[in-house]
Legacy VTK file of the C-alpha trace (Angstrom):
# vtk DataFile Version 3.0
C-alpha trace
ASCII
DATASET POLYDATA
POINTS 87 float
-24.598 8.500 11.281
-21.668 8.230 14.101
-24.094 6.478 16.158
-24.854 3.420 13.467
-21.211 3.350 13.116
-20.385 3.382 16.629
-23.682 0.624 17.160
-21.837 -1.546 14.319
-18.671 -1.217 15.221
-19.639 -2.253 18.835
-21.457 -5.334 17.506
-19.014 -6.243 15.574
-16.354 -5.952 17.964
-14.500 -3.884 15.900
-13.563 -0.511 15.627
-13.873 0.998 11.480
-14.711 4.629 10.735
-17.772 5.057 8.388
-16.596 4.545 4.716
-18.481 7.454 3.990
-16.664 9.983 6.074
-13.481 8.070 4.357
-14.945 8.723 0.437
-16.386 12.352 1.191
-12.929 13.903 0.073
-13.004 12.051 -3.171
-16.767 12.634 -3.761
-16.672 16.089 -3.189
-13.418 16.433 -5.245
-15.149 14.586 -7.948
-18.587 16.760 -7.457
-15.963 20.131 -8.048
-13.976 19.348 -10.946
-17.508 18.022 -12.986
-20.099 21.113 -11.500
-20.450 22.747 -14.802
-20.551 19.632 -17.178
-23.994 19.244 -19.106
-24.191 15.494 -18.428
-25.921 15.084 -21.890
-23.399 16.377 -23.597
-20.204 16.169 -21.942
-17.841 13.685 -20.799
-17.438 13.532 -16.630
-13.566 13.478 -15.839
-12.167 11.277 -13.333
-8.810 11.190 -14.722
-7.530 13.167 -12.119
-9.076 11.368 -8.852
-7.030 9.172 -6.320
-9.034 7.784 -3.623
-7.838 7.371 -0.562
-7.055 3.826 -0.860
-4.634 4.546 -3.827
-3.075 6.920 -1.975
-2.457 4.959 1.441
-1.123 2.509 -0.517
1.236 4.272 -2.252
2.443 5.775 0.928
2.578 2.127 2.570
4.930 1.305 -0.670
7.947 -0.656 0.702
11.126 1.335 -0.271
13.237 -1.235 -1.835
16.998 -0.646 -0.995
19.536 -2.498 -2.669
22.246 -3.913 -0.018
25.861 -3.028 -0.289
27.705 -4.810 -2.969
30.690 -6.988 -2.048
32.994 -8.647 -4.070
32.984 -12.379 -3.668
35.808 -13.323 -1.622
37.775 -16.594 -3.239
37.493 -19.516 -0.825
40.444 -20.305 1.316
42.200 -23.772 0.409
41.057 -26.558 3.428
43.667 -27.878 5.602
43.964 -31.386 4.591
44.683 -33.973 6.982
46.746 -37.199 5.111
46.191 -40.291 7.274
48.876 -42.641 7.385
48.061 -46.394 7.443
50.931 -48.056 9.376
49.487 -51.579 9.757
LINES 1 88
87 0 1 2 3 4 5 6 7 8 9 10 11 12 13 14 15 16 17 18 19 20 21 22 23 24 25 26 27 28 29 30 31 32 33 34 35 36 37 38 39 40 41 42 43 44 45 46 47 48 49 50 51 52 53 54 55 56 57 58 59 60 61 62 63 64 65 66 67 68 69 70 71 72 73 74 75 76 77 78 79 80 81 82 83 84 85 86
């Protein structure tokens, strides 16, 4: 299996592990929590999976920080300049 990935990945020119090897923690978490189900009868839970992609993602979350607030500062009149006509 590393070899077709490797092979692939080298065709490709790119450089992705085997989705496979990235889903085997969820499969085999799934596989636990539903071993002694009768799959005639009862209903297979998957309430309680997160794949991996759910979970990078909600690592990569930006943290969102407010910036400090400041009071608005009233503007400062504008020197005026008068201009004198002496024609």
């Amino acid at each position: 299996m590393a070899e077709i990935t490797r092979d692939l990945n080298q065709k490709e020119g790119i450089n992705l592990p085997n989705p496979y090897l990235i889903t085997l923690p969820t499969i085999t978490k799934i596989i636990n929590e539903n071993r002694n189900l009768d799959l005639l009868q009862d209903q297979l839970d998957f309430s309680n999976i997160k794949t991996a992609q759910q979970e990078e993602a909600t690592q990569l979350e930006p943290q969102v920080q407010a910036p400090p607030l400041r009071t608005p500062m009233p503007m400062a009149p504008q020197p005026t300049t008068n201009t004198v006509d002496t024609s």
